[in-house]
N, C-alpha and C positions, 0 to 999 in steps of 0.2 A: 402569301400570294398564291403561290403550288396550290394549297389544301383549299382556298376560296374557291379557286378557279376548276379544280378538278368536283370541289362541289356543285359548284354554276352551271356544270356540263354534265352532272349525273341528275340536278334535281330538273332540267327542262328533259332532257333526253325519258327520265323517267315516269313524266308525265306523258310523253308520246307514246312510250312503251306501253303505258297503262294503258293506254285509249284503243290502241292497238290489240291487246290482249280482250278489251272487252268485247270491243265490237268482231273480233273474231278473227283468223290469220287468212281465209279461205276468201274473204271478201276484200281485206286489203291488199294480196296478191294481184286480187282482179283488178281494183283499179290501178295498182303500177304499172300493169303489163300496160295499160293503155295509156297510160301518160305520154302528153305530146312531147316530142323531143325540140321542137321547132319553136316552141314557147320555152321551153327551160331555157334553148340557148337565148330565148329574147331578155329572157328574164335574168340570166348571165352578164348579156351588156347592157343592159341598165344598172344594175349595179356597177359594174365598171363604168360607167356614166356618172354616177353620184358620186364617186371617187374622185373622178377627174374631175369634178365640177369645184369640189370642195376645193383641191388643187388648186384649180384657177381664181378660186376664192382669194386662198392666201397668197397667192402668186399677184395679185392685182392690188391689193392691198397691202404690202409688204415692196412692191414696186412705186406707189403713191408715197409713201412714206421715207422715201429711197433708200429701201431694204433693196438690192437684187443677189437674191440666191439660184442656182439650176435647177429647172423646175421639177426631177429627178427628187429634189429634197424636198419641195414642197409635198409631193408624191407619199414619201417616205414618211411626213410629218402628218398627213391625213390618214394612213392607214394605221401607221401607229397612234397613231390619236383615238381612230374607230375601235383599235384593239383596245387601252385600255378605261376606253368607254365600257365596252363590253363586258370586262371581267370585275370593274369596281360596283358596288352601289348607289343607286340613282345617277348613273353613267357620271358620276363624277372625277372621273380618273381625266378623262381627256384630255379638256381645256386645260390644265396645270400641266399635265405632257407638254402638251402643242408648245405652250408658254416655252416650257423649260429649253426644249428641243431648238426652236425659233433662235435662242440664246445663247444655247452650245454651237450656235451656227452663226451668231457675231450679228445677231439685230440685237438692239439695245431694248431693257426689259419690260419700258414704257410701250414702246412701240408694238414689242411681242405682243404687249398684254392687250392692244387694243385693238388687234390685227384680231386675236383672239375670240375679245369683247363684241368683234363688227362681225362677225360669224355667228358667234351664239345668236345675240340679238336679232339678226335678220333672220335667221333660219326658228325662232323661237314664235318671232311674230310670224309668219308664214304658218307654223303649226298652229298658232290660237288663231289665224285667221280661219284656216282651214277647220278648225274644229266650231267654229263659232258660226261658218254655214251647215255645218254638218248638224250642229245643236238646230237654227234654224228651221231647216229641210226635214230632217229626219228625228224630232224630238218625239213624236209618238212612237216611231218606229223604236228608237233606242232605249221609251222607259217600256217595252214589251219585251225588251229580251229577257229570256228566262235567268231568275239569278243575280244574274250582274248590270242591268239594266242602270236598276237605283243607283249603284256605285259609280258608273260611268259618267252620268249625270254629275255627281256628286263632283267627282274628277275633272269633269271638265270647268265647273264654277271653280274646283279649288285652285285651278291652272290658269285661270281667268287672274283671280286673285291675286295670286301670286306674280302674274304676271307684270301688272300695272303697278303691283307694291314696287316690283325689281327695277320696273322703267326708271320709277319717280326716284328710287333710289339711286341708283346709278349714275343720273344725270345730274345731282344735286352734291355739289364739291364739298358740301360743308356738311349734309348730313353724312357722307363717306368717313369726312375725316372724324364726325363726332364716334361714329360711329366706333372708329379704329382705335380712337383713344380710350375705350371705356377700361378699365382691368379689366375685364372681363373677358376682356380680346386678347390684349396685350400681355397679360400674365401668363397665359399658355402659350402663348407664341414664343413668349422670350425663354419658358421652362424648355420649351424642346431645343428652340437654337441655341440654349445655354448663354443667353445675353440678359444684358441690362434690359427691364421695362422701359426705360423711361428713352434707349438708347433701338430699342425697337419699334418704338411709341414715332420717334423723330424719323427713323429708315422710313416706317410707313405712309408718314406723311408726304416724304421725299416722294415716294413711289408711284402715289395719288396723285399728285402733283404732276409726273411725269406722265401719267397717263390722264390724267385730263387732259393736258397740253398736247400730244398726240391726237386726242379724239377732236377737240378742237380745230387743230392743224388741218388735220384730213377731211373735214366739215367745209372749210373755210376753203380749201386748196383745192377739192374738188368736189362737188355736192352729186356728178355724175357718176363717180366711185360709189359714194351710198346707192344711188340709184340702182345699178349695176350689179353691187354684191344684194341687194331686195330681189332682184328680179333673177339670179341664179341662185339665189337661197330657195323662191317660191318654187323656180323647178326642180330643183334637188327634192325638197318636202314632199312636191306634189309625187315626184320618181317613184322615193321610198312607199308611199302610199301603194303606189302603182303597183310596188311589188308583190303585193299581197292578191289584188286582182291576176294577174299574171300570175301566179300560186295558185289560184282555184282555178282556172281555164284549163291549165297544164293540165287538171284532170275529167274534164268534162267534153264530152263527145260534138254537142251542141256548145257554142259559146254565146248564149242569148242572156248570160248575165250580165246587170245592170253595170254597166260600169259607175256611174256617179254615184248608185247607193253602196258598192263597194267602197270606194273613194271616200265618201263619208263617213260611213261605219269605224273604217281604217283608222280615218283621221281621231273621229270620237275615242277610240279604245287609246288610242295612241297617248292622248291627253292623261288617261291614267297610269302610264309608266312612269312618270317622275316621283309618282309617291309609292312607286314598290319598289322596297329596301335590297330584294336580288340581284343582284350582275344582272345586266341582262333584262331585268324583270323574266327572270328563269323561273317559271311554272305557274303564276299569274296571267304572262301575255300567251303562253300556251293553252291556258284552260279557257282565256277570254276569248283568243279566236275559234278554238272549237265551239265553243257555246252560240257564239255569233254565228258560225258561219255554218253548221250541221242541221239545222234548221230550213237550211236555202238551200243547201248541196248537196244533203246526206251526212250522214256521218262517215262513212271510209273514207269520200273526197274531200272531206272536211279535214280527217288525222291526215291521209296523205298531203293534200297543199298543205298542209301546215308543218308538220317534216320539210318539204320543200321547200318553206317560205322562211325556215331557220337557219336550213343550211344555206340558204342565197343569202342573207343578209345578217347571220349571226354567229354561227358557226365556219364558216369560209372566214369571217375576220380575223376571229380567235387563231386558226391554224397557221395566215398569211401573217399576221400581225405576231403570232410565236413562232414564225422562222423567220422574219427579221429582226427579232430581236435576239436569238440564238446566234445570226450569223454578228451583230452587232459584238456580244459576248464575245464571240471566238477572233474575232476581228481586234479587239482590244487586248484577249489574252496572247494574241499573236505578235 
């Protein structure tokens, strides 16, 4: 985890660096000096916005289900979640934290799992919605950009994909459990927990079980919960988004850029982070946003908002998210 992670932080940082070195040191001074301070701090709580939003995500759904934890933990359970989104590939680390954590804090594992599940999914639809006006709106725009145009494209059909395959899956009890029972599955699962197949085969069906039954419950008990976590999923999404415009303003003297073609551009690129294999998408979403955005802005206020727009939302997690889990360590070894 050390050697990923300290990779994931050298191969984005040294893609900035490189950008840096080309375009010159004499010109990206100059746009530092003038970066707004007034938009960094805006762009500060807004992130701290999507934090607490996510919070209140699980804190409402975890309350419907009658989990009640202090919301302190909830807190604790979103940023550590965002940390080890961060440092695994294709942010798969998270969700199975969240899970885990939820569980070491005495919700039961179904519940965790679909507290979880009602997160991903609402915030998942929100980005394909978002990318799917952005496809829309901006489809001549997106197959022009230099390079990565066609990819992004490509990205977002294969995000589309993927996504309705996961719906129909999901929802569907029987293909879950077919699913679960194949060896395929089962044989490596049982090799690492050192158990019976056929004794892994039966936990997971238990487990499906149990988690259908919660997603069910929660449907049924209150349909303004789903509502509710849709409607703070879409502005979390739309936040994140934001951040990126709030990134590029911080260095421009005039602020007469589009915000919706931001917003969509954003949303479009964003779409192709699930199929790049780095932490992070460390050196893919940094080269995608220069190439996007150096064409509008320049290239200095392109490397610097883009510096900017990793440290507000990628690197500030990693560091908040590795001292709580430091003080967690030491807390335990104490």
């Amino acid at each position: 985890m050390k050697a990923r992670l300290i990779w994931t932080i050298f191969l984005g940082l040294g893609v900035i660096v490189l950008l840096f070195s080309v375009i010159g040191s004499k010109e990206i001074f100059a746009t530092l000096k003038n970066v707004n301070p007034l938009v960094i701090l805006l762009l500060g709580i807004t992130v701290f916005t999507i934090t607490l939003l996510d919070s209140t995500r699980t804190y409402i759904l975890s309350k419907s289900l009658g989990a009640r934890l202090p919301f302190k933990v909830y807190l604790e359970n979103t940023i550590m979640g965002f940390y080890f989104s961060a440092v695994t590939p294709f942010a798969a680390g998270g969700q199975p934290f969240q899970i885990y954590h939820l569980v070491k804090n005495s919700v039961e594992l179904g519940k965790a799992s679909m507290i979880v599940a009602a997160k991903f999914i609402s915030s998942f639809t929100s980005a394909v919605l978002l990318g799917i006006l952005a496809f829309i709106f901006l489809f001549e725009e997106i197959k022009g950009i230099r390079l990565i145009g066609p990819i992004i494209l490509v990205g977002v059909f294969a995000t589309l994909a993927f996504y309705f395959l996961f719906i129909t899956f999901l929802l569907n009890r029987k293909w879950i459990e077919s699913f679960f029972s194949l060896k395929i599955v089962t044989v490596p699962i049982a090799f690492i927990l050192r158990k019976d197949a056929d004794v892994v085969r039966d936990s997971v069906k238990d487990k499906v079980e149990n988690y259908m039954n919660a997603f069910e419950t929660l449907w049924k008990s209150s349909k303004k919960v789903f509502f509710t976590i849709f409607i703070l999923s879409f502005i979390m999404i739309l936040l994140t988004q934001i951040t990126g415009f709030l990134s590029l303003i911080s260095v421009l003297e005039d602020t007469n850029l589009n915000f919706f073609k931001v917003i969509g551009l954003q949303s479009a690129m964003n779409m192709i982070v699930y199929f790049l294999p780095t932490p992070g998408a460390s050196g893919g979403i940094e080269g995608s946003f220069y190439i996007i955005y150096s064409g509008i802005v320049g290239k200095s206020r392109a490397a610097v908002s883009l510096l900017i727009w990793r440290i507000a939302t990628y690197y500030s997690t990693i560091v908040i998210g590795g001292i709580l889990i430091l003080k967690r360590v030491k807390n335990k070894r104490g």
